[in-house]
DSSP file (Angstrom, degrees, kcal/mol; ACC not computed):
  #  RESIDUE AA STRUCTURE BP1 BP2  ACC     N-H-->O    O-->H-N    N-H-->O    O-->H-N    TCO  KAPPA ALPHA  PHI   PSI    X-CA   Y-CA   Z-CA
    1    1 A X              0   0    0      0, 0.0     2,-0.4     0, 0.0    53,-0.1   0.000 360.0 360.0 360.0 126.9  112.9   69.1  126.2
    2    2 A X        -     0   0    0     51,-0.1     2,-0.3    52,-0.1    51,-0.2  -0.966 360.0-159.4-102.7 119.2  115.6   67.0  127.8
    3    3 A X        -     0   0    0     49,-1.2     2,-0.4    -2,-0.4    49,-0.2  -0.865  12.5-158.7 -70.9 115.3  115.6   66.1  131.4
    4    4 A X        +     0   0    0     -2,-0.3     2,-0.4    47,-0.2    47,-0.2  -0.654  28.2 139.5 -96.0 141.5  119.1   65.1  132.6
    5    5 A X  E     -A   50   0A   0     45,-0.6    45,-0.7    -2,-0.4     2,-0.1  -0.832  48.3 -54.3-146.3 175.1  119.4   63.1  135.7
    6    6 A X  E     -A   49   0A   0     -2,-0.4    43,-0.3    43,-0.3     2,-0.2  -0.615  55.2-111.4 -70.8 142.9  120.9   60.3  137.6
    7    7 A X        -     0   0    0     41,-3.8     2,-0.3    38,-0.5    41,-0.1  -0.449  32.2-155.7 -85.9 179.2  120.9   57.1  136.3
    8    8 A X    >>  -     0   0    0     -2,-0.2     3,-0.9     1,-0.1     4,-0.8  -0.850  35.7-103.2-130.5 154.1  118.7   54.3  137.9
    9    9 A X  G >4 S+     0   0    0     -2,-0.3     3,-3.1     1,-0.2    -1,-0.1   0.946 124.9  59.2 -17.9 -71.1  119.0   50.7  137.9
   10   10 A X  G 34 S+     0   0    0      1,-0.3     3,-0.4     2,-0.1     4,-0.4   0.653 100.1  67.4 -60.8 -35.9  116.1   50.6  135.2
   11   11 A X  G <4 S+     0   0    0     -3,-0.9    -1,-0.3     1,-0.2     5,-0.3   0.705  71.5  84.7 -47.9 -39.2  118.7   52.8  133.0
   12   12 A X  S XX S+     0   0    0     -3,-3.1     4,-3.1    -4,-0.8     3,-2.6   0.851  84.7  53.1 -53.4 -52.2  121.5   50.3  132.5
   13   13 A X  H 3> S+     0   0    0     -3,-0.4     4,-4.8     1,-0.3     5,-0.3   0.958 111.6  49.8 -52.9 -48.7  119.7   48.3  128.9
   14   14 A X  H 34 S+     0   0    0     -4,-0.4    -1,-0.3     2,-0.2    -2,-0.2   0.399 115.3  46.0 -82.1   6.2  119.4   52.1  127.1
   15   15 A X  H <>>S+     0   0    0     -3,-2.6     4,-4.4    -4,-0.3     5,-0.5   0.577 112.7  46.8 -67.6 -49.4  123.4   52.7  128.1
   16   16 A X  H >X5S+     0   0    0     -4,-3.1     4,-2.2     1,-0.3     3,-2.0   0.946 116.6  47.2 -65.2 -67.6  124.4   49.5  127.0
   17   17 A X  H 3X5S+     0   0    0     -4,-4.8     4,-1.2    -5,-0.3     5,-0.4   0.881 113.2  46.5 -56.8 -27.4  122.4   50.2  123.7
   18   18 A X  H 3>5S+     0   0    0     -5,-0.3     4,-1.6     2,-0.2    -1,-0.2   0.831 105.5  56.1 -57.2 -41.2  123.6   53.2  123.4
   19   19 A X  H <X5S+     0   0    0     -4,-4.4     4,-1.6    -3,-2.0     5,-0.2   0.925 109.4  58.6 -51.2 -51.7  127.6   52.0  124.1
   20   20 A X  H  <<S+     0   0    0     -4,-2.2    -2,-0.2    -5,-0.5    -1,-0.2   0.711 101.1  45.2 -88.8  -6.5  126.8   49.7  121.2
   21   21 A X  H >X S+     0   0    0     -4,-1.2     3,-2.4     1,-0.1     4,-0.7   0.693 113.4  57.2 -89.3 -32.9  125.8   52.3  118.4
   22   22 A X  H >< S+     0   0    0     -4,-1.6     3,-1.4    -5,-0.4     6,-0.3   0.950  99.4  54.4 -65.3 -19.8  128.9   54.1  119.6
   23   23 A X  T 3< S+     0   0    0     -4,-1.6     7,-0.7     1,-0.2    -1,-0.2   0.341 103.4  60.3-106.4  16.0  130.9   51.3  119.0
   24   24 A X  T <4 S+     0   0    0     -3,-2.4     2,-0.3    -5,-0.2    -1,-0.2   0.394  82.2 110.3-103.2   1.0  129.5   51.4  115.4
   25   25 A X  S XX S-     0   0    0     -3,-1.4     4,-1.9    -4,-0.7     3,-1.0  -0.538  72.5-132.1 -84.6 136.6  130.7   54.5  114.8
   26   26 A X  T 34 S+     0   0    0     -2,-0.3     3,-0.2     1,-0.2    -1,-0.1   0.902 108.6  60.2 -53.9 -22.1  133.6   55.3  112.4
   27   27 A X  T 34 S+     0   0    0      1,-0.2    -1,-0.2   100,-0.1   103,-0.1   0.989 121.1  24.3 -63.0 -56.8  135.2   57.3  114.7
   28   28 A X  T X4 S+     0   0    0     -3,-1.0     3,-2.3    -6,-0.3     4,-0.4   0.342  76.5 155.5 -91.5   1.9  135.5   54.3  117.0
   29   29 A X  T 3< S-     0   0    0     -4,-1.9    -5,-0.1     1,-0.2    -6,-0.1  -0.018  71.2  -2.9 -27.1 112.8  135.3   51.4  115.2
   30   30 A X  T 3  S+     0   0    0     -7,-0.7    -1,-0.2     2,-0.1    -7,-0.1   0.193 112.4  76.4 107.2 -41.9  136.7   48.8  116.7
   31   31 A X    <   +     0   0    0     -3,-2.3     2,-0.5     1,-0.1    -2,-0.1   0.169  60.1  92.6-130.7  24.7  138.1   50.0  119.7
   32   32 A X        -     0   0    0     -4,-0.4     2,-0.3    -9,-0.1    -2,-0.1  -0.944  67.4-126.1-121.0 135.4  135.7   50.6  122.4
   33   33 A X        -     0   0    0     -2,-0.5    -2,-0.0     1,-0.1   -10,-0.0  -0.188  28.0-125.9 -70.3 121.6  134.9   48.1  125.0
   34   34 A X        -     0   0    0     -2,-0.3     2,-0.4     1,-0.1    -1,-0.1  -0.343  40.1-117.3 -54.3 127.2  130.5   47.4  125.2
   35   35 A X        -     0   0    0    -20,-0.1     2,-0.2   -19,-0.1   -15,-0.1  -0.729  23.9-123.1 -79.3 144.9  129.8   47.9  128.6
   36   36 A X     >  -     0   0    0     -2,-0.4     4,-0.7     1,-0.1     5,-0.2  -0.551   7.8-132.8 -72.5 148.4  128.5   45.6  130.9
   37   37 A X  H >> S+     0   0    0      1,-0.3     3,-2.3    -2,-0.2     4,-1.0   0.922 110.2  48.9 -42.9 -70.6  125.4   45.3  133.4
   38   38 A X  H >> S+     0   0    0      1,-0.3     4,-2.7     2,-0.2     3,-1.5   0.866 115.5  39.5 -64.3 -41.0  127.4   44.2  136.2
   39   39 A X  H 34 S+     0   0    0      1,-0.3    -1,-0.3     2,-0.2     4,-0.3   0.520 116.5  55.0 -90.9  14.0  130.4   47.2  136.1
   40   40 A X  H << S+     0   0    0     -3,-2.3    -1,-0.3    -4,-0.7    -2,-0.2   0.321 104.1  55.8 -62.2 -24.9  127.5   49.8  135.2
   41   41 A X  H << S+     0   0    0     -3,-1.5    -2,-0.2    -4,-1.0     3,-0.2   0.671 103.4  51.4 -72.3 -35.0  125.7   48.6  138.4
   42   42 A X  S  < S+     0   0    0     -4,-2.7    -2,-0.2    -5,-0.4    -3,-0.1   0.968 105.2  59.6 -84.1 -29.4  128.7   49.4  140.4
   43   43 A X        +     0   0    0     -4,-0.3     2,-0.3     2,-0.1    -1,-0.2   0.313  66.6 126.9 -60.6   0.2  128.7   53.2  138.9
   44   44 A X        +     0   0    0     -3,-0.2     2,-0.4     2,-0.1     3,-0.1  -0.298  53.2  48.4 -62.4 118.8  125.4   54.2  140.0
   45   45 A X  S >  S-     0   0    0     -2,-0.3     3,-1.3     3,-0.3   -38,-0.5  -0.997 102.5  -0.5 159.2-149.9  125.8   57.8  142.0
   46   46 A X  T 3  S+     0   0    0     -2,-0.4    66,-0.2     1,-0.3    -1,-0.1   0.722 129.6  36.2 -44.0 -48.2  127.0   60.8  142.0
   47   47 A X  T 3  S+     0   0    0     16,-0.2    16,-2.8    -4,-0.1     2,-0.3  -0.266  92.0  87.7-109.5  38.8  128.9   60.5  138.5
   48   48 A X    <   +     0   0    0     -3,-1.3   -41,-3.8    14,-0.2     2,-0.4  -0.794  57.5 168.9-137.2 105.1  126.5   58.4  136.3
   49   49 A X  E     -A    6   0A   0    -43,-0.3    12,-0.6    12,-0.3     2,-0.5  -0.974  14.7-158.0-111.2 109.0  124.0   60.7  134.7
   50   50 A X  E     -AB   5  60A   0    -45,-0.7   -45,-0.6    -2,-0.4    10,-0.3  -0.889   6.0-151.3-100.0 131.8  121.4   60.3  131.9
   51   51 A X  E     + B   0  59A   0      8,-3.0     7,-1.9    -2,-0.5     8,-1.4  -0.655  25.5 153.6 -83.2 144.9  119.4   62.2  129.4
   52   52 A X        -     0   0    0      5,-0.3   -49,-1.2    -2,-0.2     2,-0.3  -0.971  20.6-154.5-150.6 161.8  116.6   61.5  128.2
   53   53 A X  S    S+     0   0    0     -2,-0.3   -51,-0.1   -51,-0.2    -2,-0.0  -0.967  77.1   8.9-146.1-168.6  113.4   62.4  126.6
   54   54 A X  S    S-     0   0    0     -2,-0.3    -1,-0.1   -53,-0.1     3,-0.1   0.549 134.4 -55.0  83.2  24.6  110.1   61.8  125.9
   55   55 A X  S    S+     0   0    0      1,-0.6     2,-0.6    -3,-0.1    -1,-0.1   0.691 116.2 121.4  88.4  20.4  110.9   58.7  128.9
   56   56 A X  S    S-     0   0    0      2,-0.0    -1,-0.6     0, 0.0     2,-0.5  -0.987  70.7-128.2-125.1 138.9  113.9   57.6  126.4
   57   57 A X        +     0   0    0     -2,-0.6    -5,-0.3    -5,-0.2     3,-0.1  -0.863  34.0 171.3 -80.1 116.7  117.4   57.5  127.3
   58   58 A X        -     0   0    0     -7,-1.9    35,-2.5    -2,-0.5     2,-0.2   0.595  61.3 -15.1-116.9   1.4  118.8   59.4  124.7
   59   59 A X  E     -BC  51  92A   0     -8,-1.4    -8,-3.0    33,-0.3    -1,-0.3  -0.828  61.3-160.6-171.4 160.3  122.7   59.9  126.0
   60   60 A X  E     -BC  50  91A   0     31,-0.7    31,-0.9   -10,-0.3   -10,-0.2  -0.448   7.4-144.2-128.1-162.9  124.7   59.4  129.6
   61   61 A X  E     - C   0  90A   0    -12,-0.6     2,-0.3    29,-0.2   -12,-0.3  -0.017  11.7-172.2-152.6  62.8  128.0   60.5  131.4
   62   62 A X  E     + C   0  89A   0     27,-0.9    27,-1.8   -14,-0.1    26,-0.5  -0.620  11.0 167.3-132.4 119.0  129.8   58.5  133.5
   63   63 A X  E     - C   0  87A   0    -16,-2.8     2,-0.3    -2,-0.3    24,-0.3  -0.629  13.8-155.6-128.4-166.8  132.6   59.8  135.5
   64   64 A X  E >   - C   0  86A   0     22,-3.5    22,-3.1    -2,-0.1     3,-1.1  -0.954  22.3-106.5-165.6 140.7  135.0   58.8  138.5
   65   65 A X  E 3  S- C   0  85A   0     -2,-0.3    20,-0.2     1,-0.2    18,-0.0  -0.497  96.0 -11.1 -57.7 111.8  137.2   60.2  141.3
   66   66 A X  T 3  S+     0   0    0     18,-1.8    -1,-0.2    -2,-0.3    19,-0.1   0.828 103.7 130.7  86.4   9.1  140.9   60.0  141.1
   67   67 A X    <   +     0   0    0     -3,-1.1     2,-0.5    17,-0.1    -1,-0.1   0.180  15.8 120.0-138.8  43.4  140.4   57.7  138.3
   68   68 A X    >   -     0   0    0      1,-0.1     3,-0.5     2,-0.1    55,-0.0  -0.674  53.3-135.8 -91.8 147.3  142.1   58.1  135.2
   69   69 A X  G >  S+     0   0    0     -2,-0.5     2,-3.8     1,-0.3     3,-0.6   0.941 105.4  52.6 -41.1 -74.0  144.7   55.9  133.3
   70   70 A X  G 3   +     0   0    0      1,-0.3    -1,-0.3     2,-0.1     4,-0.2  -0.316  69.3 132.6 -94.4  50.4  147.0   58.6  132.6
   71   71 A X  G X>  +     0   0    0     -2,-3.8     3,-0.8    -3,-0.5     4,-0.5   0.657  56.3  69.3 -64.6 -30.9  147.1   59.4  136.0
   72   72 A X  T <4 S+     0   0    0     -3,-0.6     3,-0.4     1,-0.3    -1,-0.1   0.777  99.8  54.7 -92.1  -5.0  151.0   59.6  136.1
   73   73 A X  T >4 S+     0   0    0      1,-0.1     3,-1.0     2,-0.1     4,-0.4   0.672  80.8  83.4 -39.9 -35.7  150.8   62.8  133.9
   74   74 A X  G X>  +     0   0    0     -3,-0.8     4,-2.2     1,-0.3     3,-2.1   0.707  66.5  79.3 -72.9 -19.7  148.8   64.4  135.8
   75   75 A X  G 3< S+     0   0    0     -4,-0.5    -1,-0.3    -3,-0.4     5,-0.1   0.411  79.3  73.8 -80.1  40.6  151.7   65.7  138.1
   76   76 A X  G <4 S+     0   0    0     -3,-1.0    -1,-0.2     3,-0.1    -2,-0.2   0.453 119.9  14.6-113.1 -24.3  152.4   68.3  135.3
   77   77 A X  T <4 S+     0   0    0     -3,-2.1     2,-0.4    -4,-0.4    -2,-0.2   0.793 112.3  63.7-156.8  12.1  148.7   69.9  137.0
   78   78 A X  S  < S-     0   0    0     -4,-2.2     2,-0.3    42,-0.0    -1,-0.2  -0.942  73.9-124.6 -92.5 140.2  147.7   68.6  140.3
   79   79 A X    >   -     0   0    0     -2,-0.4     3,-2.5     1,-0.2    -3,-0.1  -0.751  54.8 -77.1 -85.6 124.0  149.6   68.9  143.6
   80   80 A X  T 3  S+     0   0    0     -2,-0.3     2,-2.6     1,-0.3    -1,-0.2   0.487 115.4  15.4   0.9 141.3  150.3   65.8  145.2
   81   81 A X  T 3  S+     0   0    0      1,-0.1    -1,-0.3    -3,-0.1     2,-0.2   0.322  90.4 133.2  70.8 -34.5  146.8   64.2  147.1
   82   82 A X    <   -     0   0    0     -2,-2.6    -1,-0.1    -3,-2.5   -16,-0.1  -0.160  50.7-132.9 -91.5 141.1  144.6   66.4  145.4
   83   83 A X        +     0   0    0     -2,-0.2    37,-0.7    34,-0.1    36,-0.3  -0.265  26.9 166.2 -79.4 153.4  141.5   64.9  143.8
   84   84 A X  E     - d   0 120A   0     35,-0.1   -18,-1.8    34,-0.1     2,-0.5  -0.795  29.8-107.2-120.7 177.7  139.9   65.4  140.4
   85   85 A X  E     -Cd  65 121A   0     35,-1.9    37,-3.5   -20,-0.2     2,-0.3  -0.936  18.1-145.9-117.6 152.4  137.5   64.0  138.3
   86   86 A X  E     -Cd  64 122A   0    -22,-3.1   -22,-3.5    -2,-0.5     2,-0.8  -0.887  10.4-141.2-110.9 159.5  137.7   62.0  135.4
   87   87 A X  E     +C   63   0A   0     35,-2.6    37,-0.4    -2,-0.3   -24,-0.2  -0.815  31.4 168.1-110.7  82.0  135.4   62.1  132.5
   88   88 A X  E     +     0   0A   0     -2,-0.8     2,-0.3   -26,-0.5   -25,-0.2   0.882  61.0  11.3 -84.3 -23.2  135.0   58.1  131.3
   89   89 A X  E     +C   62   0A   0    -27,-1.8   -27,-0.9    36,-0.0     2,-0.6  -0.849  56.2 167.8-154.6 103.5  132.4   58.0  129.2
   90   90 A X  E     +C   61   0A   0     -2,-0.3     2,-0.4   -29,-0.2   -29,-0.2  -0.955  13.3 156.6-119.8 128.8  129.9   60.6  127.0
   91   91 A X  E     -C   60   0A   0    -31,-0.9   -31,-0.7    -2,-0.6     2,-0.5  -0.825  16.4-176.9-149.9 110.6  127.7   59.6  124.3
   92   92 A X  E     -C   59   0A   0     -2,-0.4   -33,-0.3   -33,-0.2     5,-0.1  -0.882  45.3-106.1 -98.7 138.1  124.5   61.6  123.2
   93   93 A X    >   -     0   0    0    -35,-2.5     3,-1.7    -2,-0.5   -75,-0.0  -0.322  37.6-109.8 -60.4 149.9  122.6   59.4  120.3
   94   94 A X  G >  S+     0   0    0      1,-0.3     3,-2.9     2,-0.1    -1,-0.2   0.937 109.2  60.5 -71.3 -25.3  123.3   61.1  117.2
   95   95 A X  G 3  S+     0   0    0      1,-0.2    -1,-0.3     3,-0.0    -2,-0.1   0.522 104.9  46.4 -80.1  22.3  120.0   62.3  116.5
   96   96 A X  G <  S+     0   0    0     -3,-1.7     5,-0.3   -38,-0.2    -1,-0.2  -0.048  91.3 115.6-125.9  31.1  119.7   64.4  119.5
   97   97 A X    <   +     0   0    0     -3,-2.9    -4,-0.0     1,-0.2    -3,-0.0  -0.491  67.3  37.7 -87.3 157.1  123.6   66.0  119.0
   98   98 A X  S    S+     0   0    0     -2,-0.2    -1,-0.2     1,-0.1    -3,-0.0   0.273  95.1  90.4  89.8 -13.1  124.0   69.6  118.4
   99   99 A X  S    S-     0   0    0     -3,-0.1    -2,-0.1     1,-0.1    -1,-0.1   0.063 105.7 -87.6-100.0  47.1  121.0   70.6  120.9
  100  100 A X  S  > S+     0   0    0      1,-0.1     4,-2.0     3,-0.1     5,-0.3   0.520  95.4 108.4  96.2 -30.2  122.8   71.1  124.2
  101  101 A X  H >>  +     0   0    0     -5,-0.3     3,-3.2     1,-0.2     4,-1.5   0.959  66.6  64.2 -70.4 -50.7  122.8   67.7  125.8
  102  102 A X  H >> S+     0   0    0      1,-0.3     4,-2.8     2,-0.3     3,-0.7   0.844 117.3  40.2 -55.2 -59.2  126.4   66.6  125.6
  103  103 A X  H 3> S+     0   0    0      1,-0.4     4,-0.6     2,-0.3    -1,-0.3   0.599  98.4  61.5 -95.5  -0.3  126.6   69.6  127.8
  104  104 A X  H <X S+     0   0    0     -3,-3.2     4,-1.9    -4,-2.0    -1,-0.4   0.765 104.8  62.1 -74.1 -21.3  124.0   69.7  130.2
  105  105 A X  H <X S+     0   0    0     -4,-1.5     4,-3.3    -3,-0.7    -2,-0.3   0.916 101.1  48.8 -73.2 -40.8  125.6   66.5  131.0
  106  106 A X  H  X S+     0   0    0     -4,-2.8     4,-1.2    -5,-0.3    -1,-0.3   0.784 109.3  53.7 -66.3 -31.0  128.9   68.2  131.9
  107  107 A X  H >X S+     0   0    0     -4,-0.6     4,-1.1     2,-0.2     3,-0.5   0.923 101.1  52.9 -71.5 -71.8  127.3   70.5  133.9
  108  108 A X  H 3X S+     0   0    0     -4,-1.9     4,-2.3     1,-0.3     5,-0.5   0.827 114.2  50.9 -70.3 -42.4  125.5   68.3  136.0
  109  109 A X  H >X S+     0   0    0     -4,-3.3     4,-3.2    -5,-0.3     3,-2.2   0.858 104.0  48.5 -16.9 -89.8  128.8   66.6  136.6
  110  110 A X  H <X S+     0   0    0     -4,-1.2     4,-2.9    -3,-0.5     5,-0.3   0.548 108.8  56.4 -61.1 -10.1  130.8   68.9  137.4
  111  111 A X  H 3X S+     0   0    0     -4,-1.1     4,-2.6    -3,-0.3    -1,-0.3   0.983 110.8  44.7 -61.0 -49.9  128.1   70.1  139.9
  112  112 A X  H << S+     0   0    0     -4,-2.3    -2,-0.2    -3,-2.2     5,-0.2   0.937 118.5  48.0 -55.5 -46.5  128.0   66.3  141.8
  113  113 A X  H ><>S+     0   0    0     -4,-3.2     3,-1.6    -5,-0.5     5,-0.7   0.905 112.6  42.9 -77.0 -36.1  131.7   66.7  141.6
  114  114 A X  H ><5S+     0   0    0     -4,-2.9     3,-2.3     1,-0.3    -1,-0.2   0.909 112.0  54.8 -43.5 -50.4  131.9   70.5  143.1
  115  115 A X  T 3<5S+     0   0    0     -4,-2.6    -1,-0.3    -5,-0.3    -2,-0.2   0.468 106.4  51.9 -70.8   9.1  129.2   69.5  145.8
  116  116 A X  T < 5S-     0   0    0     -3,-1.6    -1,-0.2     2,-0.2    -2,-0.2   0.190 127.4-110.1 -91.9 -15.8  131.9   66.6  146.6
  117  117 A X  T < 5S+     0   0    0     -3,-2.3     2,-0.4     1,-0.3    -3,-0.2   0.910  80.8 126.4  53.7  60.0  134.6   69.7  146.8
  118  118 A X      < +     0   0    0     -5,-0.7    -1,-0.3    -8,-0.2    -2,-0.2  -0.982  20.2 157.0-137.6 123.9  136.4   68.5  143.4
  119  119 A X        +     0   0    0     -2,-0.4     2,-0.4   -36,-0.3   -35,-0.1   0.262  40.4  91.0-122.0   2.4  136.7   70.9  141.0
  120  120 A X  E     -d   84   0A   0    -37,-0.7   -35,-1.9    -7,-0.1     2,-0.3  -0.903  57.3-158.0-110.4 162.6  139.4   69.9  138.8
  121  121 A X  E     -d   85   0A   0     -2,-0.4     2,-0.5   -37,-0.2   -35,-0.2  -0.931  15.6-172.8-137.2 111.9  138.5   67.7  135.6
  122  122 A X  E     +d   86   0A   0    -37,-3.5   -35,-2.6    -2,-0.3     2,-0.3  -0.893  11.1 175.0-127.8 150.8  140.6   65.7  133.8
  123  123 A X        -     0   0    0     -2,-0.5     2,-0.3   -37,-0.2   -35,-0.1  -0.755   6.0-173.9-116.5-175.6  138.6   64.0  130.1
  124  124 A X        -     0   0    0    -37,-0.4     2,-0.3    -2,-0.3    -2,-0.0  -0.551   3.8-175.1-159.1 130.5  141.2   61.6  127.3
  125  125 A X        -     0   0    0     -2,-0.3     2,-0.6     5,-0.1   -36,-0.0  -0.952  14.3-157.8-115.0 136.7  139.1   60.9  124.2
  126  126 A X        +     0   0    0     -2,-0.3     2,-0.3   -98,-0.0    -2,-0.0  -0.936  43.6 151.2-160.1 101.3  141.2   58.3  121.5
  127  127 A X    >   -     0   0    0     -2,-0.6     3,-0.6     1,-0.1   -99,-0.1  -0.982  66.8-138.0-158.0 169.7  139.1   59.3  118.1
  128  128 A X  T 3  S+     0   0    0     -2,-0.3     3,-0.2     1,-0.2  -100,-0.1   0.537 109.0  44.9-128.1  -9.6  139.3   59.6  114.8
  129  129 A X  T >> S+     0   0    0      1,-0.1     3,-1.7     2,-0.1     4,-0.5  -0.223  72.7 147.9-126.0  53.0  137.2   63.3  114.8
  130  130 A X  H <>  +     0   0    0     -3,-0.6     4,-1.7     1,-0.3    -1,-0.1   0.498  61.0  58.1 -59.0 -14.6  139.3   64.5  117.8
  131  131 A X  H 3> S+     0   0    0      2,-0.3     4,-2.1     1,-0.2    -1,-0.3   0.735 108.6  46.3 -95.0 -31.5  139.3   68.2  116.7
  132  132 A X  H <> S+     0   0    0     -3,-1.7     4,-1.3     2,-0.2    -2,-0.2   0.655 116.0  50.3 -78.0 -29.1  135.4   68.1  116.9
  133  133 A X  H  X S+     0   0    0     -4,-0.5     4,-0.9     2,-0.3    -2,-0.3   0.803 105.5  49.0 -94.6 -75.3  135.9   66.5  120.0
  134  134 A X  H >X S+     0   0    0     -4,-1.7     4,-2.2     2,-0.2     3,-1.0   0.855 110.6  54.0 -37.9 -69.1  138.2   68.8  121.4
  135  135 A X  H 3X S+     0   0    0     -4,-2.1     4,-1.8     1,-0.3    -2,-0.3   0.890 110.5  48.4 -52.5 -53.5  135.9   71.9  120.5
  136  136 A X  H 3X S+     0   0    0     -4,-1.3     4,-0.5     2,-0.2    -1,-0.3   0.890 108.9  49.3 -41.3 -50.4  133.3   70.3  122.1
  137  137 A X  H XX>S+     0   0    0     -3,-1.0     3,-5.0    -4,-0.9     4,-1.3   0.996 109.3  57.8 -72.6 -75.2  135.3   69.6  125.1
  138  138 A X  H 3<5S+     0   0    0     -4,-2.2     3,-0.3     1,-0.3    -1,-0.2   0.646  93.4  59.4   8.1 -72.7  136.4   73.2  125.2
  139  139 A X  H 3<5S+     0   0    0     -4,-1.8    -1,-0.3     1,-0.2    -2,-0.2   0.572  98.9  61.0 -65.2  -9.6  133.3   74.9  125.4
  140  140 A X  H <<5S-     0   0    0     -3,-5.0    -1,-0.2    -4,-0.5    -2,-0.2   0.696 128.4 -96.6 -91.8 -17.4  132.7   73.0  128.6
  141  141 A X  T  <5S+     0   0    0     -4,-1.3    -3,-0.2    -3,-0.3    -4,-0.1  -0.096  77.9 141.5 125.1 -33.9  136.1   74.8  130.2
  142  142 A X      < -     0   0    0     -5,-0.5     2,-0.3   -20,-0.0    -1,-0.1   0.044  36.5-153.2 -15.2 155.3  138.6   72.0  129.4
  143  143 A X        -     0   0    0      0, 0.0     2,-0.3     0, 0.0    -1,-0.0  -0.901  23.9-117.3-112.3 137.2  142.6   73.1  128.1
  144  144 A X        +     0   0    0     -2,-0.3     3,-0.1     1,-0.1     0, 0.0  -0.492  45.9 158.4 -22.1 122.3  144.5   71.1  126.1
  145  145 A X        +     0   0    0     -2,-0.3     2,-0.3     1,-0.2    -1,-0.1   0.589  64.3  29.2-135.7 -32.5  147.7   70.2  128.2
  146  146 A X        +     0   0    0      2,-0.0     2,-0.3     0, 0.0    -1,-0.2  -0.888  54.3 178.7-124.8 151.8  148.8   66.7  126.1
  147  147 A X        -     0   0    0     -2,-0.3     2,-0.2    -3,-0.1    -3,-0.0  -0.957  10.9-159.8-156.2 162.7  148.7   65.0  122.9
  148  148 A X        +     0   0    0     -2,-0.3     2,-0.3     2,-0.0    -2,-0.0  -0.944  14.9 173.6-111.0 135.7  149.7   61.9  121.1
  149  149 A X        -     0   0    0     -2,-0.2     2,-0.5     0, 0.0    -2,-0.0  -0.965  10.7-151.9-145.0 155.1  150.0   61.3  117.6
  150  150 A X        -     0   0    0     -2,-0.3     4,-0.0     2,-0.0    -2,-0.0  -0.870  13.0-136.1-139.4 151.5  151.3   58.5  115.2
  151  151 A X        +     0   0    0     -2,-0.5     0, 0.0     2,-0.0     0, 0.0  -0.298  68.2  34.4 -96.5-162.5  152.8   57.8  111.9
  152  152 A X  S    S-     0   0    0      2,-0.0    -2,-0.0    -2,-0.0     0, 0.0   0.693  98.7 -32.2  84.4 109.3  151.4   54.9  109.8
  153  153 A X        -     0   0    0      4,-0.1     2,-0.3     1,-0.1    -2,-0.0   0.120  60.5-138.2 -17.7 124.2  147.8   53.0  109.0
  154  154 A X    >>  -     0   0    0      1,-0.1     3,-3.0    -4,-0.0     4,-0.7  -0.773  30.1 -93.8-100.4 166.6  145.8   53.2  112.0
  155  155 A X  T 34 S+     0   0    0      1,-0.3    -1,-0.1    -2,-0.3    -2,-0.1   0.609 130.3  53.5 -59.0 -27.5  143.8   49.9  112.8
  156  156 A X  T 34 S+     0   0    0      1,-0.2    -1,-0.3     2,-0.1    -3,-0.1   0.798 106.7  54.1 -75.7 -28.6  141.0   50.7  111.2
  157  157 A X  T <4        0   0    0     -3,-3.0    -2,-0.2     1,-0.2    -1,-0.2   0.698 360.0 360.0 -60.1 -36.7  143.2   51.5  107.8
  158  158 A X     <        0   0    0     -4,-0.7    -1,-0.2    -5,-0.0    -2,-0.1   0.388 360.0 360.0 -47.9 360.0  144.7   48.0  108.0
């Protein structure tokens, strides 16, 4: 049984360990930044969520108003002013994938963010098993609307 919640202070070491087996993962090798205490401290609310159980944090969610990079896309589906959220960070440990969590965590988002009156949702994920990714992302109500793609070795190939 997984209880999904807000994170707490006392939450931040099991993110950060958690950040840092994702950033040992092929998918990401290389290219995601470890988080830190201090800019995990300021993210405590509405949009920082963890699972955990048995009193383990076993994956989190951390999202933010109005605050994606690739904001200056975005007027291809938001009207001027209007807010969304974005989806910065999800990571369930692997051995507790495939049961649900990944998406109780997206629900309980999009709830904080509905009870805020934002309902629209914007994710970007940069990975090397994007399709799996994507399907995942999907089942939560996501569309595709952009992609990028590249010719060439990618860093990890080098």
């Amino acid at each position: 049984m997984y209880v999904v919640r807000l994170a707490k202070p006392a939450d931040i070491p099991a993110v950060i360990q958690l950040t840092e087996l994702w950033n040992t993962e092929p998918s990401t090798t290389g290219h995601y930044v470890v988080n830190f205490p201090e800019a995990l401290q300021r993210d405590l609310g509405s949009y920082f969520w963890v699972a955990e159980q048995d009193d383990q944090v076993v994956g989190f969610i951390l999202g933010c108003v109005n605050g994606d990079s690739a904001r200056s896309l975005h007027y291809q589906i938001l009207r001027e002013g209007e807010d969304h959220l974005s989806l910065h960070q999800l990571y369930v440990h692997p051995d507790h994938r495939n049961r649900g969590v990944g998406s109780q965590l997206v629900a309980k988002l999009f709830v904080a963010a509905a009870s805020n009156g934002i309902h629209r949702h914007f994710v970007m994920s940069a990975n090397q098993d994007w399709e799996k990714t994507m399907r995942f992302y999907q089942k939560q109500g996501f569309r595709p609307w952009y992609f990028r793609m590249f010719t060439g070795p990618s860093t990890e190939e080098r």
